[in-house]
C-alpha positions in Angstrom: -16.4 17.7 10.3 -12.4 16.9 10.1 -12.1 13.1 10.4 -8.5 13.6 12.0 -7.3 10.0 11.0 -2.9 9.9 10.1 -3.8 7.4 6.7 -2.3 7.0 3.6 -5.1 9.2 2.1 -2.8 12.4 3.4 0.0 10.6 2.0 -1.0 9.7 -1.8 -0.9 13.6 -2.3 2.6 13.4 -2.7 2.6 11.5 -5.8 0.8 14.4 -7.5 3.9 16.0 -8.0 4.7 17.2 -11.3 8.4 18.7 -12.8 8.4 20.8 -15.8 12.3 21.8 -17.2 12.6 25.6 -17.7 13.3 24.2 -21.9 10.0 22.6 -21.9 8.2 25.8 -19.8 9.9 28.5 -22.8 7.4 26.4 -25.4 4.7 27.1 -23.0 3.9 30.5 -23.4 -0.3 30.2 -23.5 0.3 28.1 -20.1 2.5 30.6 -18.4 0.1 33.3 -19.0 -2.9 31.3 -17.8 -1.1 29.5 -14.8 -0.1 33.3 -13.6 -3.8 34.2 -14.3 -4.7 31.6 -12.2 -2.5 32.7 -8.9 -2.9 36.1 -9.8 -7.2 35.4 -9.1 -6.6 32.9 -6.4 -4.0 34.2 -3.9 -5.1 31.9 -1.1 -4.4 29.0 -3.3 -0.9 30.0 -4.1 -0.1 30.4 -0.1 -0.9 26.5 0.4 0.6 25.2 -2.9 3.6 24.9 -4.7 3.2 26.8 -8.3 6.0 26.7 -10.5 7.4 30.4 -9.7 10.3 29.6 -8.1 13.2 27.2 -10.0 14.6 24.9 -8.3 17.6 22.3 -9.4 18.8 22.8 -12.6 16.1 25.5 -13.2 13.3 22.7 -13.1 9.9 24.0 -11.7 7.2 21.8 -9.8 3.7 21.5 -9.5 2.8 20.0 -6.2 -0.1 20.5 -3.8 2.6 20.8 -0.8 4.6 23.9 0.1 8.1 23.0 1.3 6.9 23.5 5.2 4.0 21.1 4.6 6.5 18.9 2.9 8.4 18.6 5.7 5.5 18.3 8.1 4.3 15.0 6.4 7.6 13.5 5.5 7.9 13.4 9.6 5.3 11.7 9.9 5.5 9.2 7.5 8.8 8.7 8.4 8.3 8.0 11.8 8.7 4.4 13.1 5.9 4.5 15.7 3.9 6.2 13.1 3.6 5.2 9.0 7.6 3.8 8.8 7.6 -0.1 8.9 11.0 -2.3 8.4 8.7 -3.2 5.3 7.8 -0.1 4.1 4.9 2.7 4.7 1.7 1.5 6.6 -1.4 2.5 4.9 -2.4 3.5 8.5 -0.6 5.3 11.3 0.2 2.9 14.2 -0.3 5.9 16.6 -3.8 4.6 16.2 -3.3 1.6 17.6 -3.1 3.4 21.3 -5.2 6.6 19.9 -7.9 5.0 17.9 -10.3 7.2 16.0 -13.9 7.8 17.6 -16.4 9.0 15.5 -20.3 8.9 16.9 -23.4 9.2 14.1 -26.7 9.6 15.3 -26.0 7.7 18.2 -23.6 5.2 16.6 -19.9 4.5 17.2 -17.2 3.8 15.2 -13.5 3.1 15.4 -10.6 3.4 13.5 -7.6 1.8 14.9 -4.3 0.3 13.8 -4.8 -3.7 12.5 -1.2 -4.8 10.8 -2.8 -7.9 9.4 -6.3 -9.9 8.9 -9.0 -7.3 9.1 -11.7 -7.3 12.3 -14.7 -6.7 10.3 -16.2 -8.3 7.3 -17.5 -4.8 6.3 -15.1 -3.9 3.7 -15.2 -7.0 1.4 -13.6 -10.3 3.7 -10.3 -9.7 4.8 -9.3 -6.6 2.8 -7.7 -3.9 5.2 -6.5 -0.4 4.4 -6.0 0.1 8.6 -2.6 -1.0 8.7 -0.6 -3.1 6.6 1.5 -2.5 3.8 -0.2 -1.9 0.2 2.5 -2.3 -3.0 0.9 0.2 -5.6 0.7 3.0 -3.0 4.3 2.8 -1.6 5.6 2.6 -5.1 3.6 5.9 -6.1 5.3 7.4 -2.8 9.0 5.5 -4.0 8.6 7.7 -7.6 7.0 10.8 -5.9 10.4 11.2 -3.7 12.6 10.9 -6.8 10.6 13.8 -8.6 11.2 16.0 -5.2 14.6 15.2 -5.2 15.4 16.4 -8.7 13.3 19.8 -7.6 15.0 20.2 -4.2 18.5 18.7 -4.4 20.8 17.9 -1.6 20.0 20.9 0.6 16.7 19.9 1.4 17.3 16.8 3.8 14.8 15.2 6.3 15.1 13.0 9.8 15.0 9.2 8.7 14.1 7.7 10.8 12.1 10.4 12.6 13.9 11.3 15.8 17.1 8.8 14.5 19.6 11.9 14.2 20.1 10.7 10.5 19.5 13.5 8.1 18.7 12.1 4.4 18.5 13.7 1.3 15.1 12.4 -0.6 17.1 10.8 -2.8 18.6 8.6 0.8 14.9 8.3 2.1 13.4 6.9 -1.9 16.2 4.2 -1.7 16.0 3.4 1.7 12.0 2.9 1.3 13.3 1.0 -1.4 15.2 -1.4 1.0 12.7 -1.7 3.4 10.2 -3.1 0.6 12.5 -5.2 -1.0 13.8 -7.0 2.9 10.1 -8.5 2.5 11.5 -10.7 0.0 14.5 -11.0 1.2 16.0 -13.6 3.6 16.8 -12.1 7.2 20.2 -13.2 9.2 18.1 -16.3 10.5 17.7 -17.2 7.0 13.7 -16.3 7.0 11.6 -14.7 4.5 9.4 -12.2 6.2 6.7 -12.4 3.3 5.9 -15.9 4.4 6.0 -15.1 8.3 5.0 -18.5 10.6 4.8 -20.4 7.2 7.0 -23.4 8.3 6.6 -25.3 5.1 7.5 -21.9 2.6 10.6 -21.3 4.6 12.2 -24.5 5.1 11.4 -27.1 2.7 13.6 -27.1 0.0 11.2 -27.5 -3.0 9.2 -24.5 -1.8 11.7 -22.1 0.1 12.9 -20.1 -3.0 9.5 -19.7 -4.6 8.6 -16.5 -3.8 4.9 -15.2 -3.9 3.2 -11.9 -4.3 0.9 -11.4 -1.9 -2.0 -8.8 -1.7 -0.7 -7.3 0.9 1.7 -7.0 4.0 1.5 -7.2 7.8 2.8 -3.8 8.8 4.9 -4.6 12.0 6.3 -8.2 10.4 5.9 -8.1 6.9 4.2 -11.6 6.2 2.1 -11.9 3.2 -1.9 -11.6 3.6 -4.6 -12.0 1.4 -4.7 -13.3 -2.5 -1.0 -14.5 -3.3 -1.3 -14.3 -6.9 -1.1 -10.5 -7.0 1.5 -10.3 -9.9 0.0 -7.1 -10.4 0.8 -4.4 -8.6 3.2 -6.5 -6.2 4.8 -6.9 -8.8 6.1 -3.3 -8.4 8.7 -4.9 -6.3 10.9 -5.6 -9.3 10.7 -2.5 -10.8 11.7 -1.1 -7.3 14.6 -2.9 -6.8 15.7 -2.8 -10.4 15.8 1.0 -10.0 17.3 0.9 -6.7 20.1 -0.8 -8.1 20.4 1.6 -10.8 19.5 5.4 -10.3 22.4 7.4 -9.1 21.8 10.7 -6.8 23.8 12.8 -10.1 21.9 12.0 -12.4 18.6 13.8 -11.0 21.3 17.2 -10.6 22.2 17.5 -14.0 20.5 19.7 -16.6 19.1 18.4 -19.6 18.4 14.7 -18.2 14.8 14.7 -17.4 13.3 12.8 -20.1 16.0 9.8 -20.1 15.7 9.3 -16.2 12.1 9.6 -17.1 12.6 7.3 -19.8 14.9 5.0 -17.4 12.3 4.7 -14.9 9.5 4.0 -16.7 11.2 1.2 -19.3 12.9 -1.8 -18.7 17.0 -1.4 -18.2 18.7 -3.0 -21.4 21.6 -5.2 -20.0 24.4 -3.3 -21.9 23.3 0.4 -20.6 23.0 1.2 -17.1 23.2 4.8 -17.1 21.4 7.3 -19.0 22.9 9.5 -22.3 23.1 12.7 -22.2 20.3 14.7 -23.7 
C-alpha cells in the first residue's frame, strides 16, 4: 500500500542529481557502453528517469531519477506556499496536511500524520524531535545545491512558478537563491527589528548583551521560523553560512559557460579566499 503523504522524503530525490561534462564522458568509454546496455535491457526504467542521452547546457549530461515533467510536477509542489514553501524555507512536511491529515488504519489501529510547525505531539519519535513540519537545515541545503546542478543542465529556458500560483516565473538558478533568502531571513532581523529564530524570546531580542548572539538551533517552526530543539547545532545549521556565502557569490553565467564545472564545483564546495570572488577559467 501507497502511504500518499506530500513529505520531504519525495523531495530529497532531487539531490541525487548528478552532471557529467561531455570532456569527462569522451574518457568514459567502458561507462558509455554499459550505461547504454543498461537502458537498452531496461526500457521502462529509461521512460521514468533521466539518463544522460540528451545534452543539455553546454553539452553537460545528467543523471537524475526525475524526467523533466516530474521535475516540474514536484518543483510545484514544493514551491507552493500552502504546501512545502515557508518564508523560512522548505517544510519537511506539506502543510496541506494540516487540513488533510493522513489516516492510515493497522489491524484495527489508527494513525495520523498531520502538519505540526513546531514542538512535536508525541514522545514516540525520541522527545520533541519532529520531521511533520518544521524546517530541517541539512535537507534544504541538499535541495539549495541540487537546484544549482539543474540549472547548469537546463539553463534559462526551463523556468518554474515561484511562488506557486504568484505569476513569477524563475529560472532555478532565481528559485536556489531565493530559497537561499528565505533561510537566511531566519537570522536575519525583520522591519520590526526581530529575529525570527528566537520567536517570543523577549530576553534574545531585546537585551542588548544577548540580541546579536545568534544561535543554531536544531530546527525551525515552519510557519514563523523560531528556533526549536538543541541550540548548539553548529553542525548542520551551520549550513547557513555556507548558504549565504554562496548566495552572495554564484552568478547565473557562470553555470552557462563551458569548461567551468569543476571550479564552481570547486567554489561551492571550499571556502571563498577574500581576494577571488569569481572562478578562473578552466
Amino acid at each position: 500500500m501507497r502511504l500518499k503523504v506530500r513529505s520531504m522524503v519525495g523531495l530529497l530525490p532531487l539531490a541525487a542529481t548528478a552532471l557529467i561534462s561531455e570532456h569527462d564522458l569522451q574518457k568514459l568509454p567502458r561507462f558509455r557502453e554499459r550505461a547504454q546496455l543498461f537502458l537498452d535491457r531496461h526500457p521502462e526504467l529509461a521512460e521514468n528517469m533521466h539518463f544522460p542521452i540528451q545534452a543539455g547546457v553546454a553539452g553537460r549530461r545528467m543523471l537524475s531519477v526525475f524526467t523533466e515533467d516530474k521535475l516540474r510536477r514536484v518543483l510545484a509542489r514544493m514551491l507552493d506556499e500552502n504546501e512545502f514553501l515557508s518564508p523560512y524555507g522548505i517544510r519537511a512536511l506539506s502543510r496541506y496536511h494540516l487540513e488533510h491529515p493522513f489516516v492510515f488504519n493497522y489491524e484495527g489501529q489508527e494513525y495520523t500524520v498531520s502538519y505540526l510547525p513546531g514542538e512535536s505531539d508525541s514522545g514516540m519519535f525520541g522527545g520533541n524531535s519532529n520531521w511533520r513540519g518544521p524546517i530541517w537545515m541539512p535537507v534544504n541545503y541538499l535541495i539549495y545545491q541540487a537546484l544549482f546542478r539543474l540549472y547548469a543542465f537546463y539553463g534559462d529556458d526551463f523556468k518554474v512558478e515561484c511562488p506557486t500560483g504568484s505569476g513569477v516565473y524563475m529560472t532555478l538558478f532565481e528559485v536556489a537563491k531565493d530559497l537561499g533568502e528565505r533561510l537566511t531571513r531566519i537570522f536575519l532581523r525583520d522591519d520590526q527589528g526581530q529575529r525570527p529564530v528566537y520567536g517570543a524570546t523577549t530576553k534574545f531580542q531585546t537585551d542588548p548583551h544577548w540580541r546579536n548572539l545568534i544561535l543554531f538551533y536544531e530546527y525551525f517552526h515552519g510557519d514563523n521560523g523560531a528556533g526549536i530543539g538543541a541550540s548548539h547545532q553548529t553542525g548542520w545549521t551551520g549550513c547557513i553560512a555556507r548558504i549565504m556565502q554562496l548566495n552572495a557569490a554564484l552568478e547565473a553565467s557562470w553555470f552557462t559557460t563551458p569548461g567551468l564545472e569543476a571550479r564552481i564545483y570547486q567554489k561551492m564546495v571550499t571556502t571563498y579566499g577574500a581576494e577571488q570572488t569569481q572562478p578562473e577559467e578552466a
